[in-house]
C-alpha positions in Angstrom: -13.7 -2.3 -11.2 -13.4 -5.5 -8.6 -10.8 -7.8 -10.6 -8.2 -10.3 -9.1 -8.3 -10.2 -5.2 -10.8 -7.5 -4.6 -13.7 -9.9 -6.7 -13.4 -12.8 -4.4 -16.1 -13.6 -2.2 -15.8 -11.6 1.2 -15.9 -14.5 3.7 -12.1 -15.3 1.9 -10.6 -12.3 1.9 -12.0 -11.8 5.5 -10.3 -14.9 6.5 -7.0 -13.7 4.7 -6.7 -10.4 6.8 -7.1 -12.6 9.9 -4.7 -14.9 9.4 -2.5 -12.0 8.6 -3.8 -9.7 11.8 -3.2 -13.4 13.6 0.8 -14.3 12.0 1.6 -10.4 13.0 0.9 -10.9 16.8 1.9 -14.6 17.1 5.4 -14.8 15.0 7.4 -12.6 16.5 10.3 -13.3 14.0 12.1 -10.6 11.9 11.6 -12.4 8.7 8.2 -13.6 8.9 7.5 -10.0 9.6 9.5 -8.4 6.9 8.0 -11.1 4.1 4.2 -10.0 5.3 5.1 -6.5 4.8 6.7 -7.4 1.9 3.5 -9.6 0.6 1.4 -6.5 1.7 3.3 -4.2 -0.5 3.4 -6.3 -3.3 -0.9 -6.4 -3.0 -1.2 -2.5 -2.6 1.1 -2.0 -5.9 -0.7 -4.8 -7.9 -4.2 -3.3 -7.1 -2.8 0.6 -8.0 -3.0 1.6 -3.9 0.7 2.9 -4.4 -0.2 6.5 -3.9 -2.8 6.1 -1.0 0.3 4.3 0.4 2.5 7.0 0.2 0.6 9.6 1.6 0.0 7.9 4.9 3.6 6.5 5.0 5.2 9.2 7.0 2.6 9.3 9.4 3.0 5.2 10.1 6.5 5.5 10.0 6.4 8.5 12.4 4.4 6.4 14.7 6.3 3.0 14.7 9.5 4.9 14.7 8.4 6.5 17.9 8.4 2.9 19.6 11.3 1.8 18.7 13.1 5.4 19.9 11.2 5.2 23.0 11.4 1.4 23.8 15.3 1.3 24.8 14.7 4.3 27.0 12.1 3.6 29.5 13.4 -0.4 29.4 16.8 -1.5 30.9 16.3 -5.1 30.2 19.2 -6.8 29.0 22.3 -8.1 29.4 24.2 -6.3 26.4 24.9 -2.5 28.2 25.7 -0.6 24.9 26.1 2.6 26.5 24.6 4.8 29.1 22.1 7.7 28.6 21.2 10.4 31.7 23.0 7.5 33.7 20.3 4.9 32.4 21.8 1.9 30.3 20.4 1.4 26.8 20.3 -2.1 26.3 20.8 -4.0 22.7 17.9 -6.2 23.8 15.8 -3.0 24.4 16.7 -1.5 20.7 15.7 -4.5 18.9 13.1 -5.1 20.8 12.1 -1.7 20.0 12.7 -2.2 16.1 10.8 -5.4 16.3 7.3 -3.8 17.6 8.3 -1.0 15.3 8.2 -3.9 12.1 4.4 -5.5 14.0 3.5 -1.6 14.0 3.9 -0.8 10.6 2.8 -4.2 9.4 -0.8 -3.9 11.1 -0.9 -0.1 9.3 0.1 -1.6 6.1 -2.7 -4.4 6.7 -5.3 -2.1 7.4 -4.7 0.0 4.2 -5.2 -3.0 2.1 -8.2 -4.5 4.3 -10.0 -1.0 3.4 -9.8 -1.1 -0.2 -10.3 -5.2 -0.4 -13.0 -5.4 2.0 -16.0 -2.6 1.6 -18.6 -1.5 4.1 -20.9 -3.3 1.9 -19.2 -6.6 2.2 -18.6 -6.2 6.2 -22.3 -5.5 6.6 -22.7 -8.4 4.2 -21.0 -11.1 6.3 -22.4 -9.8 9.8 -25.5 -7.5 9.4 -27.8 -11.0 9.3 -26.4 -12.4 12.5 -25.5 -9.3 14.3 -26.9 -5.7 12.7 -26.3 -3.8 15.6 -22.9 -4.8 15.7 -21.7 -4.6 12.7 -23.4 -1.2 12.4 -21.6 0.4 15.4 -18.3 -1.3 13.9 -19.2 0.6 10.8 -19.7 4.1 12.5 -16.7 3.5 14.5 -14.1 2.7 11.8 -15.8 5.7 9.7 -15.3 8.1 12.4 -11.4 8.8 12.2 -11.4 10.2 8.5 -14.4 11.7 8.7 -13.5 13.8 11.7 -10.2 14.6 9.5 -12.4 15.6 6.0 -14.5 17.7 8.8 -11.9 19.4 10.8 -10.1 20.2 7.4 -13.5 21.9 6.0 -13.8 24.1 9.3 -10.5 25.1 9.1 -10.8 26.9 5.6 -14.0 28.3 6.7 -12.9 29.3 10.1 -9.4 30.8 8.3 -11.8 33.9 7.2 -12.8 35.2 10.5 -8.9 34.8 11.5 -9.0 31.6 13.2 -6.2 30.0 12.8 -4.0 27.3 14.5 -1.0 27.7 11.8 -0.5 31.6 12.7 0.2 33.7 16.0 1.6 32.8 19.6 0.9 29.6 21.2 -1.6 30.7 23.5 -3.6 32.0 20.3 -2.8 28.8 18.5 -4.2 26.8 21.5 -7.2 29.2 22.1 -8.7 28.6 17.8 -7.7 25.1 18.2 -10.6 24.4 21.0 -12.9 26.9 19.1 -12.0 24.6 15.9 -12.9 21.6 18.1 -15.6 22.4 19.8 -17.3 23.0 16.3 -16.0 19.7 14.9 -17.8 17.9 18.0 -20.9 19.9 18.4 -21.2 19.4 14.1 -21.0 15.8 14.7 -22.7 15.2 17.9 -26.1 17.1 16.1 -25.7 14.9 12.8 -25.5 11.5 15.1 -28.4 12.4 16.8 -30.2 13.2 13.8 -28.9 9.8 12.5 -30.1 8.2 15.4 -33.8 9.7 15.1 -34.2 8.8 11.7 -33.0 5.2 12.2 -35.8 5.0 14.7 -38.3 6.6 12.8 -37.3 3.7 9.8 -37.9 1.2 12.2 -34.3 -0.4 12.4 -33.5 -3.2 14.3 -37.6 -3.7 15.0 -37.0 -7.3 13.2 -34.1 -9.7 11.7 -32.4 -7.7 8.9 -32.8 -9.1 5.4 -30.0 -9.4 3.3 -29.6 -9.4 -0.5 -26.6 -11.7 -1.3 -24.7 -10.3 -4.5 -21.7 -12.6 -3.8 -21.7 -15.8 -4.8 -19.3 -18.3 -3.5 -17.9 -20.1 -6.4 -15.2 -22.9 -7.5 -12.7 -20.4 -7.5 -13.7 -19.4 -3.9 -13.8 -22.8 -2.6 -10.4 -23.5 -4.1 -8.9 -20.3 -2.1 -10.5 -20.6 0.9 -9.1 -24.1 0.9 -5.6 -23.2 0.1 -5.6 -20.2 2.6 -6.9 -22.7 5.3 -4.3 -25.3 4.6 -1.4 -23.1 4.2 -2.2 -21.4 7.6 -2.5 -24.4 9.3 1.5 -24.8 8.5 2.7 -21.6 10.3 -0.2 -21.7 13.1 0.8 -25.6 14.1 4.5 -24.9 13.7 3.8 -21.6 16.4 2.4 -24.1 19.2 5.4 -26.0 18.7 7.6 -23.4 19.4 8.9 -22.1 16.3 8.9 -18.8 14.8 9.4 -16.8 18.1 12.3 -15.0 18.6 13.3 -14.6 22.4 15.1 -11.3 23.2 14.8 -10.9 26.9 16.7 -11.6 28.8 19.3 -11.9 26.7 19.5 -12.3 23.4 19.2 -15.7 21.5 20.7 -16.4 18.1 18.2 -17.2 15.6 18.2 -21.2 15.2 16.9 -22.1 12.0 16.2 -25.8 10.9 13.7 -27.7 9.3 11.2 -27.0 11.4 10.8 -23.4 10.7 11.8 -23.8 6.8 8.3 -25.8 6.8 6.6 -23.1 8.5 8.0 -20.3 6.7 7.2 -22.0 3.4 3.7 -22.2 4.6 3.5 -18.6 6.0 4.7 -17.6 2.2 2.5 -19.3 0.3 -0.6 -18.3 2.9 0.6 -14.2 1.9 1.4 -15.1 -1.8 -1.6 -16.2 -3.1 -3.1 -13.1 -3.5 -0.6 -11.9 -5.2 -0.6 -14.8 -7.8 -4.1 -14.1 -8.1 -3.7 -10.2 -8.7 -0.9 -10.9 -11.2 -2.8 -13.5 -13.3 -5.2 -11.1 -13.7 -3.0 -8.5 -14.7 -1.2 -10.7 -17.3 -5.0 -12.2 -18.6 -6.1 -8.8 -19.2 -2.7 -7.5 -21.0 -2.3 -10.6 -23.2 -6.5 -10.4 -24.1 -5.4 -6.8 -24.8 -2.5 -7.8 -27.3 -4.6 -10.2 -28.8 -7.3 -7.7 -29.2 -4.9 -5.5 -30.9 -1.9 -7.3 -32.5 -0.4 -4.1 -34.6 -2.2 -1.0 -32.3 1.3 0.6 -31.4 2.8 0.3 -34.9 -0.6 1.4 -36.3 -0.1 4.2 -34.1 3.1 4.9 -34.8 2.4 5.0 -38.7 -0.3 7.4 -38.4 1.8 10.0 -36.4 5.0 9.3 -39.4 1.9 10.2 -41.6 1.1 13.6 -40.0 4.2 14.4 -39.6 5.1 13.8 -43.6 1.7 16.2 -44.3 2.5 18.7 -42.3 
């Protein structure tokens, strides 16, 4: 069921993600960082995403965590030496600079995850399809590829597992000798279906004329109001960048981190742009449990009874 964030019209939520996608490259500050993952977090929990989080959580931290090892080891910038490794200095600039693109890393993941669940295929090809179909098609296939070549390969493993190919089992030259049989299936499976694709949306005539669209969102006070909100409280943050604050300078040596009024205006922007989704999710949340309690004033107790009840029959 769309409620809260996820029922808004898709031209705001599209702008939210951006300005997020935006913040994350431009402010490269440790705390604006850390409050959008925060804000992110905060979103996935409030629309029940805490498990899909989870399972992909040690794969993004895996992968961020692999910058910010790697970082201080193939860069020697920096003036503060703290010790040498195979006669190459690791720098304290180079290790938080590392941790930093670690933080933008895992806040991009983190973004993605709730752009997925907010913003459908059927609203992306809502916003673009009547301007640019092809487009927005091939942006489609594209994003769709990468966990549909995982449901695939995972499929063709199970099946593959009863003639005794295996990638889990044997010596390495084995292991490396079913893993190109396993992918040579896996592309020659997806190359036939995308050509069959591509026949049939010939045959349908796609892309002959100007896609119609059927508009099932409907932009109402509620949008106008957040759309205006998220526009004015981006401004803050994106005028208080191209002034110079909310960067962080690391090389070539290490700056401490001035903070003044300047970037408590822009930080008080940057939270209320991430927030109000939040807000929104959790007055929806508390709508529906107080309609609940007013629904039923004496459910629990009336529960509770009727259990005492049983219990005194039996």
């Amino acid at each position: 069921m769309n409620s809260g964030f996820r029922s808004m019209h898709p031209s705001v939520a599209l702008l939210y993600y951006a300005g997020l996608l935006l913040f994350a490259a431009l402010l490269f500050h440790p705390l604006f960082l850390v409050t959008e993952i925060a804000g992110l977090l905060g979103l996935l929990l409030l629309q029940g995403q805490g498990r899909k989080l989870l399972r992909g959580l040690p794969f993004y931290l895996l992968m961020a965590g692999s910058v910010a090892v790697i970082n201080p080891l193939f860069s020697h910038r920096g003036s503060h030496i703290l010790f040498y490794f195979m006669d190459q200095p690791i720098t304290l600039e180079a290790v938080f600079y590392g941790l930093m693109m670690m933080t933008v890393l895992l806040t991009i993941f983190i973004l993605f995850i709730s752009y997925n669940y907010t913003v459908t295929a059927d609203k992306f090809m809502y916003l673009f399809a009547g301007v640019a179909p092809k487009t927005a098609l091939l942006t489609l296939m594209t994003i769709r590829f990468v966990p549909l070549f995982q449901r695939r390969l995972r499929q063709i493993s199970l099946i593959q597992q009863i003639r005794g190919i295996d990638v889990s089992k044997g010596k390495l030259r084995k292991r490396m000798r079913d893993g190109m049989t396993l992918l040579k299936v896996l592309l020659t499976w997806s190359l036939e279906e995308a050509l069959q694709t591509a026949d049939s949306m010939k045959a349908r005539g796609y892309g002959i004329r100007k896609r119609s669209v059927y508009g099932i969102y409907r932009f109402d006070r509620q949008d106008k109001t957040v759309l205006a909100l998220l526009s004015l409280s981006g401004i803050i943050p994106l005028f208080g960048w191209l002034q110079g604050y909310g960067i962080f300078e690391i090389y070539p040596r290490m700056k401490p981190m001035a903070w003044g009024s300047g970037e408590a205006v822009m930080y008080a922007g940057f939270c209320l742009f991430v927030g109000i989704p939040l807000w929104l999710e959790g007055k929806e949340k508390w709508l529906w449990r107080s309609s609940r309690r007013k629904d039923f004033p004496s459910g629990i107790p009336m529960q509770r009874e009727t259990r005492s009840m049983s219990s005194h029959l039996r």
